[in-house]
BALOBA-1460 file (C-alpha; in Angstrom, 3 decimals):
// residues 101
<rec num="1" residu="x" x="15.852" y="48.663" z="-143.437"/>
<rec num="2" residu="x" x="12.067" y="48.033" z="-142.713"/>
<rec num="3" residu="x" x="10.734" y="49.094" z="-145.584"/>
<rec num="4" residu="x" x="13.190" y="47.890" z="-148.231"/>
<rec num="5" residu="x" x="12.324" y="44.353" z="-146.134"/>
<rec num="6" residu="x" x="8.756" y="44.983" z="-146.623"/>
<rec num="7" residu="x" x="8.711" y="46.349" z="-150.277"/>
<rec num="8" residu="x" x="10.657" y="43.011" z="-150.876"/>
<rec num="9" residu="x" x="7.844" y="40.842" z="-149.731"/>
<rec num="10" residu="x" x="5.001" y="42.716" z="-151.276"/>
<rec num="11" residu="x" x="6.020" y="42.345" z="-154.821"/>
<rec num="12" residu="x" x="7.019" y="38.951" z="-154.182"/>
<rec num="13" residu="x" x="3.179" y="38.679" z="-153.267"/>
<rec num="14" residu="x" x="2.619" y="40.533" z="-156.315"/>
<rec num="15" residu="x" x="4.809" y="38.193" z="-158.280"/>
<rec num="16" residu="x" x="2.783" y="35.035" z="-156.240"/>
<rec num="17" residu="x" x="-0.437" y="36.515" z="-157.731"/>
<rec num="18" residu="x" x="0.384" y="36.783" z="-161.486"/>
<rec num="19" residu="x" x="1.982" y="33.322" z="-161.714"/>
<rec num="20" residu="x" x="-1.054" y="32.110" z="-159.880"/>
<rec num="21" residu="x" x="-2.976" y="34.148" z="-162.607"/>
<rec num="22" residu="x" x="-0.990" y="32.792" z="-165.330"/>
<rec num="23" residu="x" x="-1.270" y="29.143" z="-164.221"/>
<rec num="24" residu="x" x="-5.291" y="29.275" z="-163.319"/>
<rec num="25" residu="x" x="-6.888" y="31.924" z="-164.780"/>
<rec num="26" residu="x" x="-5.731" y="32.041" z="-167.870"/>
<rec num="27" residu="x" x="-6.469" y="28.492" z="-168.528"/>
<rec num="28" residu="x" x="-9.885" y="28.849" z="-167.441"/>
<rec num="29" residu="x" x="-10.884" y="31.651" z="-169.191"/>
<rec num="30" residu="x" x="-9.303" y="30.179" z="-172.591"/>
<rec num="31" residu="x" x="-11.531" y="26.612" z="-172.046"/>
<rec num="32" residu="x" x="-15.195" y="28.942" z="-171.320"/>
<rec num="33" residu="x" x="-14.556" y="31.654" z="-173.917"/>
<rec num="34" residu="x" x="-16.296" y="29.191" z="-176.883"/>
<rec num="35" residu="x" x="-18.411" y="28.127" z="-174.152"/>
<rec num="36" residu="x" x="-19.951" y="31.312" z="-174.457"/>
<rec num="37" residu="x" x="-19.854" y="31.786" z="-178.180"/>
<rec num="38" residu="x" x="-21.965" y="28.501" z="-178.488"/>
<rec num="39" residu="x" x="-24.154" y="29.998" z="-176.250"/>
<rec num="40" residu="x" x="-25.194" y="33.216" z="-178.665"/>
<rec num="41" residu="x" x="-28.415" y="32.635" z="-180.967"/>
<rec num="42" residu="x" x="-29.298" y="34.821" z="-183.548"/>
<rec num="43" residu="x" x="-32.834" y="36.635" z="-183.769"/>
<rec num="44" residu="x" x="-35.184" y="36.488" z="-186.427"/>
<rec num="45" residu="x" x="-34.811" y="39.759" z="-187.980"/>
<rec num="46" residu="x" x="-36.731" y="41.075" z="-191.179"/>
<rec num="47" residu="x" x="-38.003" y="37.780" z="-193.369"/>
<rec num="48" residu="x" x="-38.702" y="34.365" z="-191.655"/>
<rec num="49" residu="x" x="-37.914" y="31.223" z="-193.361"/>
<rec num="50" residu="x" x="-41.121" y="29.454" z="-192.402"/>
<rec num="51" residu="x" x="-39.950" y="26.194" z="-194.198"/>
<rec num="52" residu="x" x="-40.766" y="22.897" z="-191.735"/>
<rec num="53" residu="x" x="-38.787" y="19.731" z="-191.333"/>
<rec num="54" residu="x" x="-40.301" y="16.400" z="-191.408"/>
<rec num="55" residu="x" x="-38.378" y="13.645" z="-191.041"/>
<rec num="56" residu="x" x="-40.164" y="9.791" z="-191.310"/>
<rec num="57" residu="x" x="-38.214" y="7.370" z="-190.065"/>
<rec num="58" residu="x" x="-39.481" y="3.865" z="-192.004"/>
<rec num="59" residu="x" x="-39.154" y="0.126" z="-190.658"/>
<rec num="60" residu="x" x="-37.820" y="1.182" z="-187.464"/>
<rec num="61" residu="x" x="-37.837" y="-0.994" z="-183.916"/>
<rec num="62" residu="x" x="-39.598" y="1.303" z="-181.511"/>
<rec num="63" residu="x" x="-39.959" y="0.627" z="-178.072"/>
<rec num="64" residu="x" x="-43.060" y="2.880" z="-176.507"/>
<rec num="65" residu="x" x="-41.828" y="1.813" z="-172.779"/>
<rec num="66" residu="x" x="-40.305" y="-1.164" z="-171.663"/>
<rec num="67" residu="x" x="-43.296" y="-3.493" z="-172.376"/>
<rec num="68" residu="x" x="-44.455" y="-1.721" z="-175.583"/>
<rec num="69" residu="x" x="-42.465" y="-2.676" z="-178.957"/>
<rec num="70" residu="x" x="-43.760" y="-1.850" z="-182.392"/>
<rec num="71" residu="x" x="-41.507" y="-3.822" z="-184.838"/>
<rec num="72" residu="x" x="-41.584" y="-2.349" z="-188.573"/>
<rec num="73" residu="x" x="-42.921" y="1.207" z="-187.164"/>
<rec num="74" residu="x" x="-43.238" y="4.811" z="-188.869"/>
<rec num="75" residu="x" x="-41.746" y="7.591" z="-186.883"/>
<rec num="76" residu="x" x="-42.625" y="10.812" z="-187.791"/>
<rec num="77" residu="x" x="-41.064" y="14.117" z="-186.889"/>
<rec num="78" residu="x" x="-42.020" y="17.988" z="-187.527"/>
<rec num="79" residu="x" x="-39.521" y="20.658" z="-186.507"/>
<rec num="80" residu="x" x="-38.216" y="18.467" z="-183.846"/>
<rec num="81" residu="x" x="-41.150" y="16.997" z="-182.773"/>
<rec num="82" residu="x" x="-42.732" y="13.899" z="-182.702"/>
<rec num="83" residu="x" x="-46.047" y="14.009" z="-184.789"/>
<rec num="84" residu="x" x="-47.282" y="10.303" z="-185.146"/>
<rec num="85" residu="x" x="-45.718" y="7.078" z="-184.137"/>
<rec num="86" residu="x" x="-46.940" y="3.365" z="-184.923"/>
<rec num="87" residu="x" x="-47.406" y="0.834" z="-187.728"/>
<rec num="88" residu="x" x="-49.943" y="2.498" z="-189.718"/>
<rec num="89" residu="x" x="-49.177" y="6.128" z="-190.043"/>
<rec num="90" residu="x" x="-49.371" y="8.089" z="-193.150"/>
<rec num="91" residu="x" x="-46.221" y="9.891" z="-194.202"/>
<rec num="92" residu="x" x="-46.899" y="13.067" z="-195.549"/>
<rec num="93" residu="x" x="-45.500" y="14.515" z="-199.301"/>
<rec num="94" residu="x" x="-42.903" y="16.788" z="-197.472"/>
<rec num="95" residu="x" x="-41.404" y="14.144" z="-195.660"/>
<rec num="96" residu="x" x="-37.664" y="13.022" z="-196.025"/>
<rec num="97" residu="x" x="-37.912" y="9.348" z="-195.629"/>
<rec num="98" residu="x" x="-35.362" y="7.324" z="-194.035"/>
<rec num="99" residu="x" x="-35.413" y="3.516" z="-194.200"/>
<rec num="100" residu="x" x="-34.070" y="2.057" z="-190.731"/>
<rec num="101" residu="x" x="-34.143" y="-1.332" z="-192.117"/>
């Protein structure tokens, strides 16, 4: 009589634990599996593409810091960074211009 009592309560535990499992986990694991997918890069293998961006942003409102505004600016930007900045600034022949006017 003890053990059938016992066996009864340990797979209701066991029962507990995969409907906890079910409700949680599950969940969970479906919401960080593309979490991790985004957070694969791919090497550089064999040939390099060694082609740079440059963006220049034209007649743009740039504030420098709180105090600092140019008004009309040139923003320029190589491979994600920021090359010149200010009123005068040549744009170089590569550059894809956007107006911000």
């Amino acid at each position: 009589m003890l053990k059938s009592i016992f066996k009864t309560n340990l797979n209701d535990t066991f029962v507990q634990i995969a409907i906890y499992m079910r409700k949680i986990f599950l969940p969970c694991l479906l919401i960080m599996l593309p979490l991790l997918g985004w957070a694969q890069t791919n090497p550089n293998i064999g040939i390099r593409d060694e082609k740079h961006t440059v963006f220049a942003f034209t007649n743009a409102t740039i504030h420098e810091s709180s105090t600092k505004v140019y008004s009309k600016a040139t923003l320029v930007i190589k491979d994600e960074k920021i090359i010149d900045c200010g009123e005068k600034v040549v744009i170089p022949k590569e550059a894809k211009v956007v107006d911000c006017s």
